[in-house]
C-alpha positions as CSV (number, residue, x, y, z in Angstrom):
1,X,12.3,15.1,-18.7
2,X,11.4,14.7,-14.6
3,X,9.8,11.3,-15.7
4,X,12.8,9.8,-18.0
5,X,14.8,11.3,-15.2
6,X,12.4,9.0,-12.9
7,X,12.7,6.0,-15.0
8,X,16.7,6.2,-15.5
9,X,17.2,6.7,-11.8
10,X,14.8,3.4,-11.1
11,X,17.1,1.4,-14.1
12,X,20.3,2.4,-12.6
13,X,19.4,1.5,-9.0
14,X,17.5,-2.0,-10.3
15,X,21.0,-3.0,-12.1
16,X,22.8,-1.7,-8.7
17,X,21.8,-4.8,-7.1
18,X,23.1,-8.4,-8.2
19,X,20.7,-10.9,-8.3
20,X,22.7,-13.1,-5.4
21,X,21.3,-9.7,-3.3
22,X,18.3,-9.6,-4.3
23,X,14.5,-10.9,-3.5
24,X,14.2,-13.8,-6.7
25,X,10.6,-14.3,-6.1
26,X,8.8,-13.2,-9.1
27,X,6.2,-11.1,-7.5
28,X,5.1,-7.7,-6.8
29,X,5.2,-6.2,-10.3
30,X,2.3,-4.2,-9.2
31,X,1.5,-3.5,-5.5
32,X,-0.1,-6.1,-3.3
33,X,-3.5,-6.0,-2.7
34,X,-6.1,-7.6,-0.4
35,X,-6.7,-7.9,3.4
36,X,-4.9,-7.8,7.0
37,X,-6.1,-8.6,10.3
38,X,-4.5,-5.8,12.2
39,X,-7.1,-3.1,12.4
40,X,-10.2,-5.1,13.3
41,X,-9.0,-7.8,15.3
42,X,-5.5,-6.3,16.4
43,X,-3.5,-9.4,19.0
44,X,-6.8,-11.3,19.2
45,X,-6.9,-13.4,15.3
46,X,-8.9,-16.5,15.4
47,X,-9.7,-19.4,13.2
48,X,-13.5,-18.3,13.4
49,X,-12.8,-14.9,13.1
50,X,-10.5,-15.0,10.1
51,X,-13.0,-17.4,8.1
52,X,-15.9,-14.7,8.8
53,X,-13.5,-12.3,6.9
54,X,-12.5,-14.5,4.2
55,X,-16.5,-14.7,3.7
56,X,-16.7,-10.9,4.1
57,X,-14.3,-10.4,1.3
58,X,-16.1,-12.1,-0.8
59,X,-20.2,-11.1,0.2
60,X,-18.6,-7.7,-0.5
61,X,-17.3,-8.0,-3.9
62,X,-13.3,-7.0,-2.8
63,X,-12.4,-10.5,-3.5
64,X,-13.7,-9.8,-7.5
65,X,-12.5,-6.4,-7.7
66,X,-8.6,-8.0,-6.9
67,X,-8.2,-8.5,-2.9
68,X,-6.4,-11.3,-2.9
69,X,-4.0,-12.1,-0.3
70,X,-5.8,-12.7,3.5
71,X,-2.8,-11.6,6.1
72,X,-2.8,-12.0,9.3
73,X,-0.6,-9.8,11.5
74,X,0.7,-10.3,15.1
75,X,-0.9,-12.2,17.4
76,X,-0.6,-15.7,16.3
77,X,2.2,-17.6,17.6
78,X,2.4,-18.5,21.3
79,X,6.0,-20.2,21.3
80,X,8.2,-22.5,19.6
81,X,8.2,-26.3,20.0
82,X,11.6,-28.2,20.6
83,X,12.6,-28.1,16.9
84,X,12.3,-24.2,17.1
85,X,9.2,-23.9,14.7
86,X,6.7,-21.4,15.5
87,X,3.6,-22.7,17.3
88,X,0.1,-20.8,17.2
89,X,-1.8,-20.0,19.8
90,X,-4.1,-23.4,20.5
91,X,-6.9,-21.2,22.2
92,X,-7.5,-19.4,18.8
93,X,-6.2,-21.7,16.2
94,X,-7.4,-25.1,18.1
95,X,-7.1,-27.0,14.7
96,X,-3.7,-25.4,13.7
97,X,-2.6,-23.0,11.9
98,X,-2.1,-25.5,8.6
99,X,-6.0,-25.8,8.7
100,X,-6.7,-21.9,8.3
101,X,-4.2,-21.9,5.5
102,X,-5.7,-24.6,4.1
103,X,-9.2,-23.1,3.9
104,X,-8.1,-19.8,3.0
105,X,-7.0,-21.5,-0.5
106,X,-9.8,-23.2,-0.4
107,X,-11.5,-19.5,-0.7
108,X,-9.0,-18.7,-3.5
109,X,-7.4,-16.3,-1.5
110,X,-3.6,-16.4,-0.9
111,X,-2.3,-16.7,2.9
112,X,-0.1,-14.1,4.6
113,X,1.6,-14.3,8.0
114,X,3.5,-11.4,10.0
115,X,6.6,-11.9,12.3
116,X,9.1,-9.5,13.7
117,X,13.3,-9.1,12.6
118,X,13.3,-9.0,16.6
119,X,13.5,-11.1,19.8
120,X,9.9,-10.6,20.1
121,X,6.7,-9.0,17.7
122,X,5.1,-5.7,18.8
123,X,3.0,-7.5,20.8
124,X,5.4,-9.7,22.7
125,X,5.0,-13.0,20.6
126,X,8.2,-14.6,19.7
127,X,10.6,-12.6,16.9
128,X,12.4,-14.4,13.8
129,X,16.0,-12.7,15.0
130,X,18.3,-16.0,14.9
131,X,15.1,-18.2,13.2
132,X,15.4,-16.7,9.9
133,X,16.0,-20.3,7.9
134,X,13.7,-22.4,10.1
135,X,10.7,-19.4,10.2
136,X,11.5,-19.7,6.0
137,X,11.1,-23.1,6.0
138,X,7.7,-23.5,8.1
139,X,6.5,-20.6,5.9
140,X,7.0,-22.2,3.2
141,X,6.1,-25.9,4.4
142,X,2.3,-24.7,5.1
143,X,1.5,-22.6,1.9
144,X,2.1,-19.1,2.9
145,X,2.1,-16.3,0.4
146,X,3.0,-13.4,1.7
147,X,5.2,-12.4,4.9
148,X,4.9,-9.1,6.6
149,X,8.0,-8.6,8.7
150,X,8.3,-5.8,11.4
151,X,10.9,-4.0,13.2
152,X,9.7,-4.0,17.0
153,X,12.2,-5.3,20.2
154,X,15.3,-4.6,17.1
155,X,18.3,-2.7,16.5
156,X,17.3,1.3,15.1
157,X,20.7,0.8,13.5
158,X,20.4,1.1,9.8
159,X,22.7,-1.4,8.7
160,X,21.9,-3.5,11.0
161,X,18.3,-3.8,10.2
162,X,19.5,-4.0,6.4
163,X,21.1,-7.0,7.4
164,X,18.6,-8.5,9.7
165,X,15.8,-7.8,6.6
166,X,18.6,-9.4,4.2
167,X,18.7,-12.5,6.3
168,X,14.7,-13.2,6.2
169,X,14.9,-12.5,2.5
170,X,17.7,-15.2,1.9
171,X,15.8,-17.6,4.1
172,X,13.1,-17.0,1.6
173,X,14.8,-17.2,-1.5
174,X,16.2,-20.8,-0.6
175,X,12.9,-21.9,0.3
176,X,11.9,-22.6,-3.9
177,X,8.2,-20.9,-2.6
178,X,7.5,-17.6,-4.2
179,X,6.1,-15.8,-0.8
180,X,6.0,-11.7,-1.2
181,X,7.9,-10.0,1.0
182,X,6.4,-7.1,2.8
183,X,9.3,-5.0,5.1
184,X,8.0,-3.1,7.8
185,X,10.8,-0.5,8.7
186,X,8.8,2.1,9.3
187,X,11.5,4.5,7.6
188,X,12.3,6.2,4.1
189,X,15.9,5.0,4.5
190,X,14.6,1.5,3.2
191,X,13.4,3.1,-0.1
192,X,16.8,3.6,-1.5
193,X,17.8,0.0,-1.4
194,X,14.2,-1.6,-1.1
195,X,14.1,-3.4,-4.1
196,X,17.1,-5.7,-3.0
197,X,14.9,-6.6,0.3
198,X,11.6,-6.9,-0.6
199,X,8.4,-6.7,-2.5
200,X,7.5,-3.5,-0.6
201,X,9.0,-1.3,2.6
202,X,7.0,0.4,4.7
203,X,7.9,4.0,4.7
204,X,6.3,5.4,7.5
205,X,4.6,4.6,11.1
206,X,1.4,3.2,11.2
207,X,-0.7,5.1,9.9
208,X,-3.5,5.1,12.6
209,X,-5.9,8.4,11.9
210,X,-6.4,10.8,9.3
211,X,-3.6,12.6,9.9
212,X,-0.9,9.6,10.0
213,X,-2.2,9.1,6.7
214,X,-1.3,12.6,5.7
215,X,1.6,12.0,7.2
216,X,2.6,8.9,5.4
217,X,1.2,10.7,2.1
218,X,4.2,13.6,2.6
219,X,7.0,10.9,3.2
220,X,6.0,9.4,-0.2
221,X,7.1,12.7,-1.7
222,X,10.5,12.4,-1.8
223,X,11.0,8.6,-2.6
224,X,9.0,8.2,-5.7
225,X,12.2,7.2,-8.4
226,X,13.2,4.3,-5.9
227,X,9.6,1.8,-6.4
228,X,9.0,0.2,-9.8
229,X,8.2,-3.1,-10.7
230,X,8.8,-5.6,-8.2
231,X,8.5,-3.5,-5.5
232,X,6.9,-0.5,-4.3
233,X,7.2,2.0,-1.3
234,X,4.0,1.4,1.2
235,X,2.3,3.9,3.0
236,X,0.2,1.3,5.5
237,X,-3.6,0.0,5.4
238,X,-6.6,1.7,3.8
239,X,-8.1,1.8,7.9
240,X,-11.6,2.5,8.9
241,X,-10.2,1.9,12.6
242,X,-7.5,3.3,14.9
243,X,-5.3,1.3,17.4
244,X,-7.9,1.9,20.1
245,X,-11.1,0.5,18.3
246,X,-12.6,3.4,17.4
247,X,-13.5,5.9,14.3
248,X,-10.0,6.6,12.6
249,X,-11.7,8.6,9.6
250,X,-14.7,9.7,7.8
251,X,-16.0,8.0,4.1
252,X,-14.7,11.3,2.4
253,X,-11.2,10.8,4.0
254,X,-11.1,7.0,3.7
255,X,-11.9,7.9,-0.4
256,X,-9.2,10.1,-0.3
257,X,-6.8,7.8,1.0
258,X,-7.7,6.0,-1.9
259,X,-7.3,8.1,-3.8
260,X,-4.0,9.1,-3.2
261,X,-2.5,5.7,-2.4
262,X,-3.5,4.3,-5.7
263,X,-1.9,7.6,-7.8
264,X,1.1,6.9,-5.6
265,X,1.2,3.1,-6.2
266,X,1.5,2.3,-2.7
267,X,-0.4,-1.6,-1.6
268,X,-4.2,-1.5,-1.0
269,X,-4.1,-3.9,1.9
270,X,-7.2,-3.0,3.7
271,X,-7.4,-3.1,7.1
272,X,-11.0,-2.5,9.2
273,X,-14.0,-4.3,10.7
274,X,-15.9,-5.6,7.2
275,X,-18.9,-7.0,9.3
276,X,-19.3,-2.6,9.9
277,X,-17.7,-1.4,6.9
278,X,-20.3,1.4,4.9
279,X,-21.8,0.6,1.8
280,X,-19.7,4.2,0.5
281,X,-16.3,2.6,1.3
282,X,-17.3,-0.7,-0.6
283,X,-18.1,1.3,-3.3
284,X,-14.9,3.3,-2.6
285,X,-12.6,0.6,-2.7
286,X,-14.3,-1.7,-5.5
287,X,-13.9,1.3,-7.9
288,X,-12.6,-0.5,-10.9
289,X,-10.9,2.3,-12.6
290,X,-9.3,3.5,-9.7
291,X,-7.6,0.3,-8.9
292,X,-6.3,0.2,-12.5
293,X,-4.7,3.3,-11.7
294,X,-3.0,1.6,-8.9
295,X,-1.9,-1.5,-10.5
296,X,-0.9,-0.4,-14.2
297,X,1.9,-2.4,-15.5
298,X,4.1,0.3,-16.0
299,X,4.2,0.9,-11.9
300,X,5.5,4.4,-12.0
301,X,4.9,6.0,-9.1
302,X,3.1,9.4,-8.3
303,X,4.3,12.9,-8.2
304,X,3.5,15.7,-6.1
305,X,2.5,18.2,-8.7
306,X,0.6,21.3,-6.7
307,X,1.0,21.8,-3.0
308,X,3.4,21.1,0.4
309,X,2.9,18.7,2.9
310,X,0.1,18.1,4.4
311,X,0.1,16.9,7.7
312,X,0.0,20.7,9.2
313,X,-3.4,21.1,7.6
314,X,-4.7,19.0,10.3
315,X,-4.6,22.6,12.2
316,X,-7.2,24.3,9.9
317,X,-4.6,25.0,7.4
318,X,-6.2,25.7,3.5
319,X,-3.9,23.1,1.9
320,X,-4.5,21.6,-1.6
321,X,-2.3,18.8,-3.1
322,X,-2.4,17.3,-6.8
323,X,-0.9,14.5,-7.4
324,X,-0.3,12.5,-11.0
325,X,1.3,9.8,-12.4
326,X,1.7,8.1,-16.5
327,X,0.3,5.4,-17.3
328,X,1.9,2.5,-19.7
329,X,-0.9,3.5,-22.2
330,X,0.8,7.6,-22.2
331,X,-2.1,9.1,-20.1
332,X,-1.9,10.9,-17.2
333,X,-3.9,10.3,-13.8
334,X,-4.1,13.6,-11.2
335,X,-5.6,13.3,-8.0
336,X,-6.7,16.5,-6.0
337,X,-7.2,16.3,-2.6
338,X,-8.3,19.1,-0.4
339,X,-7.1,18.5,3.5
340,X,-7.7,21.7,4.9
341,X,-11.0,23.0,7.1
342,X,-12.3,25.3,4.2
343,X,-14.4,24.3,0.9
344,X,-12.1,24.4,-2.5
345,X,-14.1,26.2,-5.1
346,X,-12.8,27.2,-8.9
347,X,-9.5,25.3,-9.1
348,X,-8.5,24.3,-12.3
349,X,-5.9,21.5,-13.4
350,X,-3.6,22.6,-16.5
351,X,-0.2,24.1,-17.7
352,X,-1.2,27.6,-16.5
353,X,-1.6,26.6,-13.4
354,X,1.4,24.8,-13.3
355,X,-0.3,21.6,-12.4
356,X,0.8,19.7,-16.0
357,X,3.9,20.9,-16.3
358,X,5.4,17.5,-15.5
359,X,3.9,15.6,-18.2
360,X,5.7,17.3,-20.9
361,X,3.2,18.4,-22.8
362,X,2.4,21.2,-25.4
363,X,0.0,23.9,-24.3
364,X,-2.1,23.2,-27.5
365,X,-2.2,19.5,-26.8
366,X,-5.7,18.0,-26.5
367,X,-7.0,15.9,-23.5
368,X,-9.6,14.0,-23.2
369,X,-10.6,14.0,-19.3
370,X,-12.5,10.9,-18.1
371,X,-13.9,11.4,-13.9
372,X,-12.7,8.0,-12.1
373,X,-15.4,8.7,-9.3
374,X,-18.0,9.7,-11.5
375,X,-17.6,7.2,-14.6
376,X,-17.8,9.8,-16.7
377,X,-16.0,11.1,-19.9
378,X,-15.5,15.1,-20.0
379,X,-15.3,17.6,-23.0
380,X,-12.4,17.6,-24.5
381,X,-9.7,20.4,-23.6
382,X,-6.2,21.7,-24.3
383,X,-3.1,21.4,-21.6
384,X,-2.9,24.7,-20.9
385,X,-6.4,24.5,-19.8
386,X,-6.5,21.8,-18.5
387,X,-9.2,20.0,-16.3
388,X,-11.9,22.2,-13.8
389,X,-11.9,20.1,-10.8
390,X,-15.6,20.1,-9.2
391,X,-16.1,22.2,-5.7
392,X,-14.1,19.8,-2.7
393,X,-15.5,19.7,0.6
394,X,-13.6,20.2,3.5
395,X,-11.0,17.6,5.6
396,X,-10.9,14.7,3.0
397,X,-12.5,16.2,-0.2
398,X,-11.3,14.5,-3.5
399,X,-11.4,14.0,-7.5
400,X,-9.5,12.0,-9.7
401,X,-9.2,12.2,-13.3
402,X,-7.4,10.2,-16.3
403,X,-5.9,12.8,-18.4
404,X,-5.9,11.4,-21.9
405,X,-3.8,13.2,-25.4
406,X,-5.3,12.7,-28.4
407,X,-2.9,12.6,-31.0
């Protein structure tokens, strides 16, 4: 019932919005995925720097497992020329920005750029407020792909930034160039009428450290029926760095935010030096079956079903969340995450724990558990049984299984 709820809710909302109001580009039908620029580099992005990453993507094997899109993020543009197009910086893009673009789809990656519904970017470089239709235009005139658009040196008004978002994604629209959309509101509000902006609304701050990801993880909670096909809510980058340059969380945490971003169907954009990145988060993020979790066609996203938020368990809290999600193929994912300071031992995942109960299934239905981590099928079991989740360590430990019925 919750999930035809879910779906009915997602229908009603998705014919609320007339097509002349809405994002006609085609893309997102699953969530984004790939690399940005923001968490290694941060305002310094160069031409020689970005084509070491574009090589990093691929030595590493992200580019085959479906990391696509290479987007930069502030830093780029210096000024305007006399026309009013956007100029980048000639002391890190001496040949231009066209050339980088060019050799990025040379790679066979796609090209994102980031600007600002402002007078200025985060970082002080100049805003699109009032340049919407020429900042469209030179998008679109150099190839790029995706646009990241953020809400610094702007108006906290609501409806203003509704409007201000509405204008960059008509700019778009008349361009002809399918270019995702990527709104960076930093709010829940934009969930509600996202899918008549964007491709995908950021719903929280950035998430910075472990427990901004937590953070960003609870505000997903209550905004689930609003993402679908087309576009999805976006909890931030999969980080391996904070805004100061140094250690933003462990491997077991940066699995977990795996983890739990893919069960929710949030973007896997990550974010982090790759030159330093550890052989465990490669493997982490290259995990095949994981990623299929995140970009199943169906794009429903994930429920909380066990557990309250968990930011507080930064502060030694025990605090246990599952979450789960259907699949187009009628199996169920659950990921268990354990963010408190203490070992979880001798928790099991099933109707009598009330950690099923929103597939809808019988107690005597049987389920055939496969470990996503492990690549590993399980005995068979019941729904009132349900799954035994292995012992989780402490501050970032994590499972994930696919729950299948056998009918």
């Amino acid at each position: 019932m919750l999930l035809r709820l879910t779906i009915s809710v997602f229908v009603l909302l998705s014919a609320s919005f007339p097509s002349t109001t809405a994002l006609n580009n085609g893309l997102g039908l699953v969530p984004s995925m790939g690399f940005n620029t923001w968490y290694d580099v941060f305002m310094n992005p160069t031409e020689d720097s970005c084509l070491a990453l574009v090589d990093a993507i691929k030595a590493t094997g992200l580019y085959d497992a479906g990391y696509h899109y290479f987007n930069l993020d502030d830093g780029v543009f210096s000024g305007r020329d006399a026309n009013g197009t956007l100029v980048a910086n000639p002391s890190q893009f001496p040949n231009g920005i066209q050339s980088l673009v060019d050799r990025v789809h040379a790679a066979g990656m796609k090209f994102g750029i980031y600007t600002d519904r402002g007078t200025q970017t985060c970082g002080g470089r100049p805003g699109a407020q009032g340049y919407e239709t020429i900042d469209a235009n030179f998008y679109a005139s150099i190839g790029v792909d995706f646009l990241k658009e953020d809400s610094c040196n702007a108006s906290p008004d609501e409806e203003t930034a509704f409007a201000e978002y509405a204008r960059m994604r008509d700019a778009l629209n008349k361009t002809g160039r399918p270019i995702y959309f990527n709104l960076c509101g930093w709010n829940t509000y934009y969930a509600p009428i996202g899918h008549s902006l964007a491709n995908s609304w950021r719903t929280g701050g950035d998430d910075g450290n472990w427990e901004g990801i937590l953070g960003n993880v609870d505000n997903a909670a209550g905004i689930v029926q609003y993402q679908g096909p087309g576009g999805f809510n976006d909890l931030d980058y999969l980080l391996g760095k904070n805004a100061q340059g140094g250690v933003a969380q462990t491997d077991l945490q940066a699995r977990a935010q795996f983890s739990l971003y893919s069960v929710i169907t949030s973007p896997l954009i990550i974010s982090q030096d790759l030159t330093k990145i550890s052989d465990y988060s490669i493997v982490t993020y290259t995990n095949r079956e994981v990623i299929a979790v995140n970009q199943d066609p169906r794009g429903a996203g994930g429920i909380r079903l066990v557990g309250g938020d968990l930011r507080p368990c930064i502060n030694g809290s025990t605090c246990l969340n599952v979450w789960g999600k259907p699949l187009v193929d009628g199996s169920w994912v659950i990921t268990v995450v354990n963010a408190g300071s203490q070992v979880v031992t001798n928790f099991t995942c099933g109707l009598a724990t009330n950690c099923l109960t929103a597939t809808g299934w019988l107690p005597t239905q049987k389920l055939v558990p496969r470990d996503l981590w492990q690549h590993q099928d399980l005995p068979g079991v019941q729904a009132q049984q349900g799954v035994v989740v292995p012992s989780l360590q402490a501050l970032g430990g994590s499972a994930m299984f696919k729950l299948t019925p056998v009918w």
